[in-house]
N, C-alpha and C positions, 0 to 999 in steps of 0.2 A: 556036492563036490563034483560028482561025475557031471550034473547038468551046467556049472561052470564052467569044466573042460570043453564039454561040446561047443556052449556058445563061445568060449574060444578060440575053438577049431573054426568054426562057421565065419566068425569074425575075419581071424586071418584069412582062409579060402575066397571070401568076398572081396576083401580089400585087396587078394592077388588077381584076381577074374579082374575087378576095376583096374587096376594097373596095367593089366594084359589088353584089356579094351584102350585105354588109354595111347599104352604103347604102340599099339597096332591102328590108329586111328592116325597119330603123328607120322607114322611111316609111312601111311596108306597117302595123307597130303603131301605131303613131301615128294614122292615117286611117283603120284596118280597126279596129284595136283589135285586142289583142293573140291573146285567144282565140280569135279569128275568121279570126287568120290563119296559114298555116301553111305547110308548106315546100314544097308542090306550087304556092302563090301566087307566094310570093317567086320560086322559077327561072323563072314567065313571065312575072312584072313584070321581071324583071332579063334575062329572053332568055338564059336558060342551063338546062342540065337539072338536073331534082332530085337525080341524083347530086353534080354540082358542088356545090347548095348545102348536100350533107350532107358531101361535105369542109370546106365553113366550117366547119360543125357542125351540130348539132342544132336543135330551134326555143329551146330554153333557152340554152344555149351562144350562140347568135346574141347574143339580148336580152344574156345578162350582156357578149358582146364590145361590143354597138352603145350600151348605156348606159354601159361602161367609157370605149370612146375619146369618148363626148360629156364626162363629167366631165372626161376627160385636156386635153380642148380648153380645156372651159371652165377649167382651172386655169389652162392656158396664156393665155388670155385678160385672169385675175385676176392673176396676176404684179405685186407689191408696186404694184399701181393705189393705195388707198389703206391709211390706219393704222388703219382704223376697224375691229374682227374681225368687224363682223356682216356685213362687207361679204364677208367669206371665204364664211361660210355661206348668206350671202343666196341666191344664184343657185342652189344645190344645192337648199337647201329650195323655192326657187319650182318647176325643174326637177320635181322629186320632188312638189310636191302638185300643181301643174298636169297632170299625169298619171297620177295617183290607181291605173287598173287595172293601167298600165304599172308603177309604181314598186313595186306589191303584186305581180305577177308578178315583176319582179325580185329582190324578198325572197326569196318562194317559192322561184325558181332558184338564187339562192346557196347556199339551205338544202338544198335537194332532190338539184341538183348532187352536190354535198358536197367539191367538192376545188377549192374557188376560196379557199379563203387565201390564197393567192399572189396572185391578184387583189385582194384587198379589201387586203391587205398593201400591195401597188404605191399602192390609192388611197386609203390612210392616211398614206403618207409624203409623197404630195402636198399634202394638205392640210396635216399638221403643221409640213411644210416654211413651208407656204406662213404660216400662224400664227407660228411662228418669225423668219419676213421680218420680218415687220409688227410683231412685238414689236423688233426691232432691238435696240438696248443698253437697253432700261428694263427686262431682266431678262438676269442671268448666261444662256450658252446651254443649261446645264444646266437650269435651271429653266422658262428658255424653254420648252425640249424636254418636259420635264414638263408644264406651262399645255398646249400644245398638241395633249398626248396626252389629258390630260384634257379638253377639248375638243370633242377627236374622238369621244370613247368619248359628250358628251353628246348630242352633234348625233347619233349613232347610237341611240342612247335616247329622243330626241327624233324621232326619224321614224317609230323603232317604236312607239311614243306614240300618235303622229298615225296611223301605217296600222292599227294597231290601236281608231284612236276615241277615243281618249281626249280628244283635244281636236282642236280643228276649227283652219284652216289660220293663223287670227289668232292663234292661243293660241299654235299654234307659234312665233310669231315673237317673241309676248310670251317664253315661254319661254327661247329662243335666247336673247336678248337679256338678261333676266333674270340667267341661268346667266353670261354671258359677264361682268356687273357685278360676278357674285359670286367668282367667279375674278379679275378684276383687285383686288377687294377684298382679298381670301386672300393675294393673292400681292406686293400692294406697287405696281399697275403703275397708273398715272396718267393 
């Protein structure tokens, strides 16, 4: 009993240290900018040692966990708020062009990485999910699922668009928007 409590003490303690690292890692890119900051930073803004913070992970590993749980948030956040779909994509794209080197490192690191499918998987089903909601009954949920996946696949085309130049942060949104007409066009939804 009492060796339960410990490793539940320990358990908790750990998973607040990783959060702490976490936290202090997204803050550190954010105000340091991403290049500029690295993992000997993070363990003394956080008051832990650089070993600790390379059990979180790495400085790449960090960014894709600390940009993951902000999208995970902000889905949480969006949860069937409104019907309207650009309202889905809105906050991702401000997210993402508001932080222009952050969002371009994080490409980088999903590419470079190479084993976060599993990652981008978790945060494609939020989203499609979350499209799904919002379309409710004005489309079978098969089709739904379809609309949604399609979507996803544009809004990811649409950022590589933008991080690559192609169009500057308004176009983006013309674009989103655009795409999202022509899919309820396509597909019957009103």
């Amino acid at each position: 009993m009492f060796s339960e409590q410990v490793q539940s003490s320990r358990a908790t303690q750990k998973e607040a240290t990783r959060n702490k690292v976490l936290d202090t890692a997204y803050a550190l890119f954010v105000s340091v900018g991403y290049a500029d900051t690295n993992v000997r930073a993070i363990a003394q803004k956080a008051n832990v040692s650089v070993g600790t913070v390379m059990n979180v992970g790495s400085k790449q590993s960090l960014l894709i966990q600390t940009i993951g749980h902000r999208i995970t948030v902000m889905h949480d956040e969006l949860r069937g708020q409104s019907d309207n779909l650009l309202d889905v994509l809105a906050p991702f794209l401000k997210m993402f062009t508001g932080q222009e080197e952050l969002s371009k490192a994080y490409g980088a690191a999903l590419i470079t990485q190479g084993d976060n499918g599993e990652i981008l998987n978790e945060l494609r089903t939020l989203l499609v999910d979350e499209i799904v909601l919002r379309l409710g009954n004005m489309l079978p949920k098969d089709a739904a699922k379809e609309f949604a996946t399609i979507l996803y696949n544009i809004y990811l085309g649409l950022l590589l668009g933008w991080a690559a130049g192609a169009y500057d942060t308004d176009e983006l949104s013309i674009h989103a928007n655009s795409s999202i007409s022509r899919l309820k066009i396509a597909y019957g939804v009103k």
